[in-house]
MARFI-81083 format. One record per residue: residue number from 1; residue in one letter; z, y, x of N, C-alpha, C in turn. Coordinates in nm, 4 decimals, m for minus. Atoms other than C-alpha are relative to their C-alpha. Layout:
<vomars>
+-----+--------+----------+----------+----------+----------+----------+----------+----------+----------+----------+
| num | residu |      n_w |      n_v |      n_u |     ca_w |     ca_v |     ca_u |      c_w |      c_v |      c_u |
+-----+--------+----------+----------+----------+----------+----------+----------+----------+----------+----------+
| NUM |      a |        Z |        Y |        X |        Z |        Y |        X |        Z |        Y |        X |
...
+-----+--------+----------+----------+----------+----------+----------+----------+----------+----------+----------+
</vomars>
This chain:
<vomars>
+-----+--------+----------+----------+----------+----------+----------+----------+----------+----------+----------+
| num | residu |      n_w |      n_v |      n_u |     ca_w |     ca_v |     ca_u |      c_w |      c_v |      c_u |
+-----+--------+----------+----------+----------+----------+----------+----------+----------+----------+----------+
|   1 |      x |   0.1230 |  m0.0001 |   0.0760 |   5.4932 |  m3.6498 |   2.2435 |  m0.0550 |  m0.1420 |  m0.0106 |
|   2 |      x |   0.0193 |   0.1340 |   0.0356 |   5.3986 |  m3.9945 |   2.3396 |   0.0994 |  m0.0919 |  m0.0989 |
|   3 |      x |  m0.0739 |   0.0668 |   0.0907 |   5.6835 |  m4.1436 |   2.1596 |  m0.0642 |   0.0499 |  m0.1726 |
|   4 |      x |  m0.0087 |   0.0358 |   0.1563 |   5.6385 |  m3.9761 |   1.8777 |  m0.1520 |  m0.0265 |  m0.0392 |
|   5 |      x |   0.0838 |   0.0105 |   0.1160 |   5.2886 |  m4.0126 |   1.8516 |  m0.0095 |  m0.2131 |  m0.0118 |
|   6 |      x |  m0.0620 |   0.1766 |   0.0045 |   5.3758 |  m4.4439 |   1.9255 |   0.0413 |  m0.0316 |  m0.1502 |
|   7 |      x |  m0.0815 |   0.0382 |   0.0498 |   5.6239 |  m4.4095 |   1.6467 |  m0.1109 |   0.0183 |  m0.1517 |
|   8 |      x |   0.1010 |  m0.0424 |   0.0971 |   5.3476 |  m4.2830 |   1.3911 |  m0.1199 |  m0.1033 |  m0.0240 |
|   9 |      x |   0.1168 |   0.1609 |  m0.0229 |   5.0323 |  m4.5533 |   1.5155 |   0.0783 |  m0.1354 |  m0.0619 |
|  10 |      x |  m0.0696 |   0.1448 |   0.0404 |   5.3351 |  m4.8293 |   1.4366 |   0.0161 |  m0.0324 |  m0.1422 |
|  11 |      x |  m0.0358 |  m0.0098 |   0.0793 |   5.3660 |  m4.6628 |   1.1470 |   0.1698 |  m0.0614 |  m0.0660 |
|  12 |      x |  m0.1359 |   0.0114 |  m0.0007 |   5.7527 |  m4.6552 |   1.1938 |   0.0615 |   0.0817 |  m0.0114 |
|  13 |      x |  m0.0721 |  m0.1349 |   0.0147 |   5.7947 |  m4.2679 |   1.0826 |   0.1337 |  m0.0482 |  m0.0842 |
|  14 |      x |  m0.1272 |   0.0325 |   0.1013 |   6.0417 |  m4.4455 |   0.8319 |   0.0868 |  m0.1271 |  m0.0044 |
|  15 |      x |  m0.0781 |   0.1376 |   0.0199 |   6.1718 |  m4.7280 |   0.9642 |   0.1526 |  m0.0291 |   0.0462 |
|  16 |      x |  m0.0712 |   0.0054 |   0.0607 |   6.4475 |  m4.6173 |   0.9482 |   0.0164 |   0.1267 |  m0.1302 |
|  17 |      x |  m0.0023 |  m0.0514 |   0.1134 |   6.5477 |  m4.4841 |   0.5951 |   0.1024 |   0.1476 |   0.0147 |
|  18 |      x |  m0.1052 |  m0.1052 |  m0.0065 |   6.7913 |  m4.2310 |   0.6756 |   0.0107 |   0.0657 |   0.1288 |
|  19 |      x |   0.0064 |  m0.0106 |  m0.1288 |   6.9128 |  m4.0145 |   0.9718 |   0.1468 |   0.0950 |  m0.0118 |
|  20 |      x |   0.0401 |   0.0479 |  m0.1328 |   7.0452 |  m3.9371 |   1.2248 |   0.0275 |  m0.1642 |   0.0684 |
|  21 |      x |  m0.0539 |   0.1780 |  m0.0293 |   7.1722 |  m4.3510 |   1.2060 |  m0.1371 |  m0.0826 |  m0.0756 |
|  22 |      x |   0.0669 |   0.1205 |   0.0713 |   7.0029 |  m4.6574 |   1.1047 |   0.0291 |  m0.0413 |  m0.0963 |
|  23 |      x |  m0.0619 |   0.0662 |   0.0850 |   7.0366 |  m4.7732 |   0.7741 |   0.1562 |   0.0069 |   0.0033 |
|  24 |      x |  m0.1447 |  m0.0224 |  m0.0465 |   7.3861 |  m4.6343 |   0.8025 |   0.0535 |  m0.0405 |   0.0975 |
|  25 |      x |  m0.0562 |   0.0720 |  m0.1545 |   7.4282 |  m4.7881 |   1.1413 |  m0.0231 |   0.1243 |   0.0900 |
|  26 |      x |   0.0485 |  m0.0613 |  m0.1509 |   7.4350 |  m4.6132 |   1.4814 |  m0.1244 |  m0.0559 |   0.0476 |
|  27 |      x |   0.1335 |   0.0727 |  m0.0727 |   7.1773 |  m4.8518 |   1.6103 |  m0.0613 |  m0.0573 |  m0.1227 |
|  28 |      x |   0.0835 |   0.1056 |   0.1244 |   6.9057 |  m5.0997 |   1.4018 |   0.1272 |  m0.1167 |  m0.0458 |
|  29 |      x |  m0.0584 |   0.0857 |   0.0308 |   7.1058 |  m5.3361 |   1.2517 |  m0.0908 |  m0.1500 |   0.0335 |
|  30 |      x |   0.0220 |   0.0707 |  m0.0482 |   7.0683 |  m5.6457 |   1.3693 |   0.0470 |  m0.1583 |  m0.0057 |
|  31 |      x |  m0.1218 |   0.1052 |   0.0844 |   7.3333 |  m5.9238 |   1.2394 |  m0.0659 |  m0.0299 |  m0.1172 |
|  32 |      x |   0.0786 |   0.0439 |   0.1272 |   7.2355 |  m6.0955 |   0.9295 |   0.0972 |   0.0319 |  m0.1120 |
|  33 |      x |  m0.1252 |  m0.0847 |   0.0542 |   7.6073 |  m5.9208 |   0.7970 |  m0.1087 |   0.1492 |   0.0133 |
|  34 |      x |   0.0382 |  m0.1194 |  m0.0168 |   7.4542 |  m5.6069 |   0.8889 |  m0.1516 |   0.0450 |  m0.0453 |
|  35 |      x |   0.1148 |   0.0139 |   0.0680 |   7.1017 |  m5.6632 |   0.7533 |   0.0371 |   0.0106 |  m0.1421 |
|  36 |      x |  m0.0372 |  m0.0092 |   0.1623 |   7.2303 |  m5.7531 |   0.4167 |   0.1025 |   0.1235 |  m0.0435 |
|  37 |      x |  m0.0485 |  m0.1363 |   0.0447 |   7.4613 |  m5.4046 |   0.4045 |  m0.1622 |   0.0952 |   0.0148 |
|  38 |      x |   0.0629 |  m0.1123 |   0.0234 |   7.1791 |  m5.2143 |   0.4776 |  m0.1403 |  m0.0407 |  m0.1483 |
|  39 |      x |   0.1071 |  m0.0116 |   0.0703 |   6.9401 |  m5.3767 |   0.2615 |   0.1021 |   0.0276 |  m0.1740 |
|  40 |      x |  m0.0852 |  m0.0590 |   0.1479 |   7.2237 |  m5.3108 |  m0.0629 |  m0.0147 |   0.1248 |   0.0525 |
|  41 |      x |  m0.0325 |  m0.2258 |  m0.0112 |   7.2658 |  m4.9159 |   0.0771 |  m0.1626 |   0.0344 |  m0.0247 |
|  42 |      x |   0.1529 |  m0.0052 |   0.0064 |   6.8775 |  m4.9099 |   0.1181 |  m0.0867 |  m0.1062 |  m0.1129 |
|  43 |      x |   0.1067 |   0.1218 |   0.0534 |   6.7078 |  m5.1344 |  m0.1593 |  m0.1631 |   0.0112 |   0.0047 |
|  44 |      x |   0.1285 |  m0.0457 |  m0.0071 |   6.4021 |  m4.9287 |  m0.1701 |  m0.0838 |  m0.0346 |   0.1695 |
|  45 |      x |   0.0416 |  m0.0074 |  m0.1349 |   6.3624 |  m4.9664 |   0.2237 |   0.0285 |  m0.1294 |   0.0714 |
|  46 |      x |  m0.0713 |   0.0964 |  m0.0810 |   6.3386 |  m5.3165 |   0.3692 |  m0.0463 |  m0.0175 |   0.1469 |
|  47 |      x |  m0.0597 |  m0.0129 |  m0.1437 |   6.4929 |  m5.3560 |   0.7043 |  m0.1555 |  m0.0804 |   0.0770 |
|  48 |      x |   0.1187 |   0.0503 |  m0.0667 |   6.1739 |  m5.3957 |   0.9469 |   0.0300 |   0.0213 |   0.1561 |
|  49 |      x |  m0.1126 |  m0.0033 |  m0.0987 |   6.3801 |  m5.4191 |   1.2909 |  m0.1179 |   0.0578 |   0.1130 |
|  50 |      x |   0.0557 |  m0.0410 |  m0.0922 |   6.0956 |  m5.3830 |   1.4984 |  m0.0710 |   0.1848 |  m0.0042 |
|  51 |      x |   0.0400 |  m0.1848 |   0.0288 |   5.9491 |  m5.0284 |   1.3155 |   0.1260 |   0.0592 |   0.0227 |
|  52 |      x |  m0.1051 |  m0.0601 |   0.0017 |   6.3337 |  m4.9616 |   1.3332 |   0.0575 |   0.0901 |   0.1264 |
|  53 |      x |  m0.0092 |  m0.0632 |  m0.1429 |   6.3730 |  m4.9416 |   1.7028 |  m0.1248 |   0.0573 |   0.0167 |
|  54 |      x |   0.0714 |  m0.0932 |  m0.0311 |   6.0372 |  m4.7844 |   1.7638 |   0.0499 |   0.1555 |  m0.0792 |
|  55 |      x |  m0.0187 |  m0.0729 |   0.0132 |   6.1837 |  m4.5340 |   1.5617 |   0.1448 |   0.0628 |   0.0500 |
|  56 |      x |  m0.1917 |  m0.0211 |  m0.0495 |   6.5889 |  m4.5012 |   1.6823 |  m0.0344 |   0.0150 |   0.1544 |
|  57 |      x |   0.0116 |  m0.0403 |  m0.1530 |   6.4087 |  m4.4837 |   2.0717 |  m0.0993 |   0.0954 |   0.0051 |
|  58 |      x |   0.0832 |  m0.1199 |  m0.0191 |   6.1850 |  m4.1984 |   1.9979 |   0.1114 |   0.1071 |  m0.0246 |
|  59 |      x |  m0.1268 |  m0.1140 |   0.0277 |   6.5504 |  m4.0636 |   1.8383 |   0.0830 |   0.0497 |   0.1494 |
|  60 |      x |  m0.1635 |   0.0157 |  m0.1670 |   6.7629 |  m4.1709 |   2.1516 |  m0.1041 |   0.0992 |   0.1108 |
|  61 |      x |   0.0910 |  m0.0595 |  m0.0984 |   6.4408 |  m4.0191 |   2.3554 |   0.0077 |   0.1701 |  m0.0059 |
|  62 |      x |   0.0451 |  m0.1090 |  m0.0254 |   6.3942 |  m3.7000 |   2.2087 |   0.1670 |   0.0876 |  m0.0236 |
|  63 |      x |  m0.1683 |  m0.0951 |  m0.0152 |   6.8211 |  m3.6399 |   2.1656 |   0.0343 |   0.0018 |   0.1748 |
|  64 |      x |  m0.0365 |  m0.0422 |  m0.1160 |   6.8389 |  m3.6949 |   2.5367 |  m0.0939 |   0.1106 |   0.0295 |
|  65 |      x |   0.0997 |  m0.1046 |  m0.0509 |   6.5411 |  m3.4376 |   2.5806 |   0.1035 |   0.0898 |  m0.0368 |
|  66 |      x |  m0.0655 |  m0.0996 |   0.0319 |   6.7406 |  m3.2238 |   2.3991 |   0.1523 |   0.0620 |   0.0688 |
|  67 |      x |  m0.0773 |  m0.0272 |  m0.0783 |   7.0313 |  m3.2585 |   2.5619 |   0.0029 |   0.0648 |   0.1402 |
|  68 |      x |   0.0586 |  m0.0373 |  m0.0707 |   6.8441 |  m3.1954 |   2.8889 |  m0.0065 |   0.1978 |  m0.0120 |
|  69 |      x |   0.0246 |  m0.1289 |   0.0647 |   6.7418 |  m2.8642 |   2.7062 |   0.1014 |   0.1198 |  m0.0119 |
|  70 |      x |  m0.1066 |  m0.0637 |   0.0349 |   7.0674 |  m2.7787 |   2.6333 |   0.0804 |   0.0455 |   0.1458 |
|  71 |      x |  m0.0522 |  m0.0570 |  m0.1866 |   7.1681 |  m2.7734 |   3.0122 |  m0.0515 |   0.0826 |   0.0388 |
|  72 |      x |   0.0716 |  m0.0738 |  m0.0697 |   6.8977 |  m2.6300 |   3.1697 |   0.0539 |   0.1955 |  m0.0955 |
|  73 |      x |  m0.0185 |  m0.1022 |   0.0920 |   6.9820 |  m2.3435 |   2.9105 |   0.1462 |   0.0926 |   0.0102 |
|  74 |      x |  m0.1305 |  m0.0345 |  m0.0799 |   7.3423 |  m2.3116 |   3.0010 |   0.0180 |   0.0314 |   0.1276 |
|  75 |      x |   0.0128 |  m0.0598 |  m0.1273 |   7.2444 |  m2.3223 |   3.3369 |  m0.0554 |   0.1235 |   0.0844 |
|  76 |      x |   0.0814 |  m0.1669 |  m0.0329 |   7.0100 |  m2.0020 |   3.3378 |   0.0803 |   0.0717 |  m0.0254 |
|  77 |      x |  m0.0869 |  m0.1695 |   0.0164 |   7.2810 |  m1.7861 |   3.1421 |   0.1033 |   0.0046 |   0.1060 |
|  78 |      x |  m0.0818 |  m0.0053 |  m0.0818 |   7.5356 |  m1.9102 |   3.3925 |  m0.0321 |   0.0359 |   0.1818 |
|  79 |      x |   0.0523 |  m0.1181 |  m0.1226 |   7.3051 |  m1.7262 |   3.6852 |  m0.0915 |   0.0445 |  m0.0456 |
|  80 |      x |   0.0835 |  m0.1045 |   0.0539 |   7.2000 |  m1.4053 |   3.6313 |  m0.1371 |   0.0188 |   0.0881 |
|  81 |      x |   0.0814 |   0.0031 |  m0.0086 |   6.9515 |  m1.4669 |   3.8686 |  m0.1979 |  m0.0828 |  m0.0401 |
|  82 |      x |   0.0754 |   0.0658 |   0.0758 |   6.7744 |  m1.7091 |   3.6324 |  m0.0924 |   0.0641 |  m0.0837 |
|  83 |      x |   0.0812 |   0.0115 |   0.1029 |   6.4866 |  m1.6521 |   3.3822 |   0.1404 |  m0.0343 |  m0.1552 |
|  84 |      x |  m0.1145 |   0.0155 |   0.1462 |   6.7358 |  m1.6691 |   3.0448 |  m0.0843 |  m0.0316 |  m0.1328 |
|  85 |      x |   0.0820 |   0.0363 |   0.1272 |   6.4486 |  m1.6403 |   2.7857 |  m0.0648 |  m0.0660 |  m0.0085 |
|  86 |      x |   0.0695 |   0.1324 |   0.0023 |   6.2738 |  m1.9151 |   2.8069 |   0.0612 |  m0.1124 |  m0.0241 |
|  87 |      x |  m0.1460 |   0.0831 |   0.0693 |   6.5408 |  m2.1537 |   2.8114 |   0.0518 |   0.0115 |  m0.0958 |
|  88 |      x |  m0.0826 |  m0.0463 |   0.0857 |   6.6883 |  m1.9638 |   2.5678 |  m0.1022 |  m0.0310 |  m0.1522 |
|  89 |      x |   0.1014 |   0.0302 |   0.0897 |   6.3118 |  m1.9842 |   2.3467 |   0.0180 |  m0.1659 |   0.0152 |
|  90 |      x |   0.0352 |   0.1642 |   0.0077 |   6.3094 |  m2.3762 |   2.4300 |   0.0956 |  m0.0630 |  m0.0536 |
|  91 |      x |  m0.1280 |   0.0136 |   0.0746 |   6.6992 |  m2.4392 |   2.2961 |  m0.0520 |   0.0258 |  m0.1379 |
|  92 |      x |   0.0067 |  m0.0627 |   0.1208 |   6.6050 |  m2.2508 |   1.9943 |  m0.1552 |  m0.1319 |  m0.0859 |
|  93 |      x |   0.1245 |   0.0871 |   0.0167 |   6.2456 |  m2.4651 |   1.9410 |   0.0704 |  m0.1224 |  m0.0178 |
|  94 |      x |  m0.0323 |   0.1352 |  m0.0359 |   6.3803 |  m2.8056 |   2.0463 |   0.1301 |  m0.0108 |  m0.1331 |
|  95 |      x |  m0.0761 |   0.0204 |   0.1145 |   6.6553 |  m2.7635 |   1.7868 |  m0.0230 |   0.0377 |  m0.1433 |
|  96 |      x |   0.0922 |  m0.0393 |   0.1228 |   6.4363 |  m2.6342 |   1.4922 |  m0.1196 |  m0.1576 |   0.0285 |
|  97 |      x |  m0.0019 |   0.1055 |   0.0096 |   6.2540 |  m2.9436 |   1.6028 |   0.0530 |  m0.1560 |  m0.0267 |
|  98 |      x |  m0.0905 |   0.1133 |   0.0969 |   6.5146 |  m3.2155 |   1.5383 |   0.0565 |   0.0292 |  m0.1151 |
|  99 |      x |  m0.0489 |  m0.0113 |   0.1574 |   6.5711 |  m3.0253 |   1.1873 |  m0.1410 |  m0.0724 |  m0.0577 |
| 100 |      x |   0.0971 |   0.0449 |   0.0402 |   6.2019 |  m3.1027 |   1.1648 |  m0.0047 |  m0.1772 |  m0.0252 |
| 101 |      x |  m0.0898 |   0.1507 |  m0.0190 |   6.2827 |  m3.4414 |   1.2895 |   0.0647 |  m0.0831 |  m0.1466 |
| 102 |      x |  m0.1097 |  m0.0012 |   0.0889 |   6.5360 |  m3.4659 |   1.0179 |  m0.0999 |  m0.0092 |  m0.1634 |
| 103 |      x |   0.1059 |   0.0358 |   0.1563 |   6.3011 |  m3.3692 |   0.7339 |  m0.0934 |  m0.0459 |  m0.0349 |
| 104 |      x |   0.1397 |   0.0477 |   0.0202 |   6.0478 |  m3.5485 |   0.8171 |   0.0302 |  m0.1532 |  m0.0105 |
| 105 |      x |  m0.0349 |   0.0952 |   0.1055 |   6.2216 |  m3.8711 |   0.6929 |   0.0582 |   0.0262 |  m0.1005 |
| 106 |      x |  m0.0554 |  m0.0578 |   0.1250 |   6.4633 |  m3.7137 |   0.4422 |  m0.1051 |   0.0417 |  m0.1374 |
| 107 |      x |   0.1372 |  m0.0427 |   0.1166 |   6.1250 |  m3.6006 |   0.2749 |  m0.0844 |  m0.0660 |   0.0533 |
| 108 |      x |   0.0665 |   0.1260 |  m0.0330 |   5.9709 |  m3.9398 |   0.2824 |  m0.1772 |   0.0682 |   0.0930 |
| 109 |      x |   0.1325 |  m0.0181 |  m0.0319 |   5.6632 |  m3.8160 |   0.5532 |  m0.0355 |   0.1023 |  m0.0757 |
| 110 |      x |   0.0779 |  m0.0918 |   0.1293 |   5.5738 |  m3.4948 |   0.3605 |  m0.0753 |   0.0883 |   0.1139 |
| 111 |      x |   0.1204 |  m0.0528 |  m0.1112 |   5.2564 |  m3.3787 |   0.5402 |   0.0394 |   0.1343 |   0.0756 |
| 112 |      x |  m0.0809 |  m0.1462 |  m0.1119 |   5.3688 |  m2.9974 |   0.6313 |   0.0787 |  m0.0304 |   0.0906 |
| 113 |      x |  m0.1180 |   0.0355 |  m0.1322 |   5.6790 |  m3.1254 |   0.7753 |  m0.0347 |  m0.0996 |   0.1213 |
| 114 |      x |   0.0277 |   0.0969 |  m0.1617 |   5.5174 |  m3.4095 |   1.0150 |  m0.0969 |   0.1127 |   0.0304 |
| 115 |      x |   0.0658 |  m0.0698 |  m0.0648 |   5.2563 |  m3.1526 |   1.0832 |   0.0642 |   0.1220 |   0.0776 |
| 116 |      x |  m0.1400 |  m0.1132 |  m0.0608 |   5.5432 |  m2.8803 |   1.1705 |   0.0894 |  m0.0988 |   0.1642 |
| 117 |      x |  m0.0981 |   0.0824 |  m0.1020 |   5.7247 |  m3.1748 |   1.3760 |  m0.1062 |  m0.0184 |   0.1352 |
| 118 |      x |   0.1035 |   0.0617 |  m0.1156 |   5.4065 |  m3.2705 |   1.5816 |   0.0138 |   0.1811 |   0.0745 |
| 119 |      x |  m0.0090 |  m0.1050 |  m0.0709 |   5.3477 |  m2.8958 |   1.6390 |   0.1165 |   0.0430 |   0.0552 |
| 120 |      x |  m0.0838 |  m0.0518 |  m0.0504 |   5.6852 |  m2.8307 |   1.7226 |   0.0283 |  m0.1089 |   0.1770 |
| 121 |      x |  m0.0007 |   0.0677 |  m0.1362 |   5.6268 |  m3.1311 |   2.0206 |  m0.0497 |   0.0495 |   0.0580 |
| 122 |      x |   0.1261 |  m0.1137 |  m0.0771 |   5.3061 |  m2.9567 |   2.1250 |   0.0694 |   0.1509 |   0.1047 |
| 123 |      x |  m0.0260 |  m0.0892 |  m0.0784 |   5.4991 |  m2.6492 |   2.1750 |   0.1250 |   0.0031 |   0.1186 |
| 124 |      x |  m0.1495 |   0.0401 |  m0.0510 |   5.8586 |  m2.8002 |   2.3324 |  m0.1066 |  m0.0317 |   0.1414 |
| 125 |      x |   0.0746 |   0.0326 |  m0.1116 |   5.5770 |  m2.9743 |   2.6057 |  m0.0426 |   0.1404 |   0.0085 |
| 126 |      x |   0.0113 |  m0.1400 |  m0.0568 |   5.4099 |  m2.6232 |   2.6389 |   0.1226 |   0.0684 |   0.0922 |
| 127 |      x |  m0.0872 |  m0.0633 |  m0.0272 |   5.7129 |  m2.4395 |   2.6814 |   0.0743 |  m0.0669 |   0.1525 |
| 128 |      x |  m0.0296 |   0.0462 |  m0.1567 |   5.8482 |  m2.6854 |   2.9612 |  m0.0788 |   0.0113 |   0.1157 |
| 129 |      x |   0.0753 |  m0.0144 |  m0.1248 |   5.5361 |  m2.6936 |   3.1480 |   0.0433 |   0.1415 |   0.0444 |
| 130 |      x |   0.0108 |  m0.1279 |  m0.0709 |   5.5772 |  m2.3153 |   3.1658 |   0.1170 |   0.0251 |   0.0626 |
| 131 |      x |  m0.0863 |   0.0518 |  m0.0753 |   5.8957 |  m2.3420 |   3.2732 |   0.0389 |  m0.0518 |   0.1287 |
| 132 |      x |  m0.0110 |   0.0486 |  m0.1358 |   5.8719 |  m2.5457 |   3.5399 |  m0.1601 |   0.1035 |   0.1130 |
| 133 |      x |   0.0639 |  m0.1121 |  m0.0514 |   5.5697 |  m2.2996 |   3.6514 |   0.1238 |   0.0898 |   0.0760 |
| 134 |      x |  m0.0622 |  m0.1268 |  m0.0205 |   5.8092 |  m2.0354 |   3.6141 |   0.0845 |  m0.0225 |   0.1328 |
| 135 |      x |  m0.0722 |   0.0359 |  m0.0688 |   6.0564 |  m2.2231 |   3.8312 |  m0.0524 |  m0.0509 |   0.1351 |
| 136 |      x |   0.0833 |  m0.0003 |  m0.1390 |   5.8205 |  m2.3028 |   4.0867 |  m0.0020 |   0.0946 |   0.0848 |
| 137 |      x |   0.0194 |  m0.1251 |  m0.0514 |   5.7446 |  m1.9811 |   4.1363 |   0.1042 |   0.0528 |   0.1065 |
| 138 |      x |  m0.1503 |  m0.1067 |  m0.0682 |   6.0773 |  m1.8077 |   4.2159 |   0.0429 |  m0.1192 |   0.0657 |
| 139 |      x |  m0.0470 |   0.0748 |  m0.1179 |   6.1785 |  m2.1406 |   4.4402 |  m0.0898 |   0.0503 |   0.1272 |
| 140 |      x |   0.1161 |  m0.0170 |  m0.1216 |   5.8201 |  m2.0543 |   4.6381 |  m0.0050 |   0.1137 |   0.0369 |
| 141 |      x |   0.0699 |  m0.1173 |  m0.0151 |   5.8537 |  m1.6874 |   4.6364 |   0.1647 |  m0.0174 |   0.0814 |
| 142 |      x |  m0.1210 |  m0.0293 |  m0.0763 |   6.2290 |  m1.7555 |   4.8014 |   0.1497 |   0.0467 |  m0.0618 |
| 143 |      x |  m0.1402 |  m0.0380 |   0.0868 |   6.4402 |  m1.6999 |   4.5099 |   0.0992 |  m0.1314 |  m0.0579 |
| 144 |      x |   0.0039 |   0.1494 |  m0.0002 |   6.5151 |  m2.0717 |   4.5225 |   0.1886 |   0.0193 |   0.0654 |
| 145 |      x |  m0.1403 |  m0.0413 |  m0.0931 |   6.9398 |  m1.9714 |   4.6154 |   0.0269 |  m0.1432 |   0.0530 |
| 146 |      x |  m0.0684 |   0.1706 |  m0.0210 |   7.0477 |  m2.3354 |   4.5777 |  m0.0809 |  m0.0858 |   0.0555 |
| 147 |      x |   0.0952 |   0.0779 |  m0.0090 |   6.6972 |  m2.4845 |   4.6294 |  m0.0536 |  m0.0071 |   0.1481 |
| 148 |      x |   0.0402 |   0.0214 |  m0.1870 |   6.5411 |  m2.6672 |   4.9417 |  m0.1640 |   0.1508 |  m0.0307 |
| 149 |      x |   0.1454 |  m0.1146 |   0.0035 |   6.2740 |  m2.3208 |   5.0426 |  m0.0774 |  m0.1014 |   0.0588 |
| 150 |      x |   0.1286 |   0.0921 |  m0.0216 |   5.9492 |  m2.4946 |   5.0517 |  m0.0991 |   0.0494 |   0.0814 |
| 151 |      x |   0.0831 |  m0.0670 |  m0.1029 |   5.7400 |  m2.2446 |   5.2270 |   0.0374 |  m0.0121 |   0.1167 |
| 152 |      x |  m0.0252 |   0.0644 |  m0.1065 |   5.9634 |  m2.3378 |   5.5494 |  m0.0445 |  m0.1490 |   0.0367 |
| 153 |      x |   0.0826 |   0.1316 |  m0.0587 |   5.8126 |  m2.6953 |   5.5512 |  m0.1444 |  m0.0170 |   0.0188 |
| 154 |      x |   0.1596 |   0.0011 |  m0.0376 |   5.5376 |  m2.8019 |   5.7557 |  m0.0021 |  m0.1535 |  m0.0005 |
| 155 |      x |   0.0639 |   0.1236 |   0.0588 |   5.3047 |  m3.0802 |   5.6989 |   0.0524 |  m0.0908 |   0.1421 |
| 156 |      x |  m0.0339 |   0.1205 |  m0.1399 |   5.4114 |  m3.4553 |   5.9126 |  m0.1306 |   0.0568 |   0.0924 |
| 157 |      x |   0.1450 |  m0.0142 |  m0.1165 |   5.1922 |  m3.4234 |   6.2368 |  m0.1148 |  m0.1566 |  m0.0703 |
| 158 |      x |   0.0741 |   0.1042 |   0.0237 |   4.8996 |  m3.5921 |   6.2038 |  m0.0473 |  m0.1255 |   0.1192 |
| 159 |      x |   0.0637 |   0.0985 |  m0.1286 |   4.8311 |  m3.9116 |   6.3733 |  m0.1041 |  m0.0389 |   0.0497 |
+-----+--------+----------+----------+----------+----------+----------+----------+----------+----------+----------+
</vomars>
């Protein structure tokens, strides 16, 4: 959420022109070879390196979230003593969010879609906090199989 709302104040929703790359790059381009391809592929869009990376590290930020997402998600169906739907709701969100992601440069900033993208951060943060609630819980109530049980620790003595 902070990133993206960073990437918005910099006013760097578009700096880069395309996605999921830079100006047809993996990264910002950066070379003065690689500046001048993107500014022929892009003429309409000139190369602004610094809005570029504020925008390609809110990408790299919120594809590792996702990736994250994508574990934890695999990891609930792969024990049945896990929670499954939630994970399973936050996979589903988090990847309807990077379509949002997606159209919300493809359709230069088009108000619904950044307002869809923000709300879809709002709810990806929701959904984790509850999550880690949830997961609190069943570690504290002893359903914690793998996990250090926390209700067995007592506080350092006091000095």
């Amino acid at each position: 959420m902070a990133l993206g709302a960073f990437t918005r104040l910099t006013e760097a929703g578009l700096g880069c022109p395309d996605w999921p790359g830079c100006y047809g790059f993996l990264t910002v381009p950066q070379s003065a070879e690689h500046i001048a391809q993107a500014t022929e592929a892009f003429p309409d869009a000139p190369v602004e390196i610094q809005k570029a990376w504020n925008e390609m590290i809110h990408r790299y930020v919120a594809g590792t979230l996702g990736l994250v997402i994508a574990a934890i998600a695999f990891l609930a169906w792969r024990n049945p003593a896990r929670n499954r739907l939630l994970p399973s709701i936050l996979l589903a969100v988090v990847t309807f969010q990077a379509a949002l992601g997606m159209w919300t440069v493809t359709m230069n900033l088009m108000p619904i879609v950044v307002m869809g993208h923000l709300l879809g951060g709002f709810t990806t943060v929701t959904l984790l906090f509850l999550l880690a609630l949830t997961e609190r819980r069943r570690v504290l109530s002893g359903g914690g199989r793998y996990m250090l049980n926390l209700k067995r620790l007592k506080p350092p003595p006091a000095s």
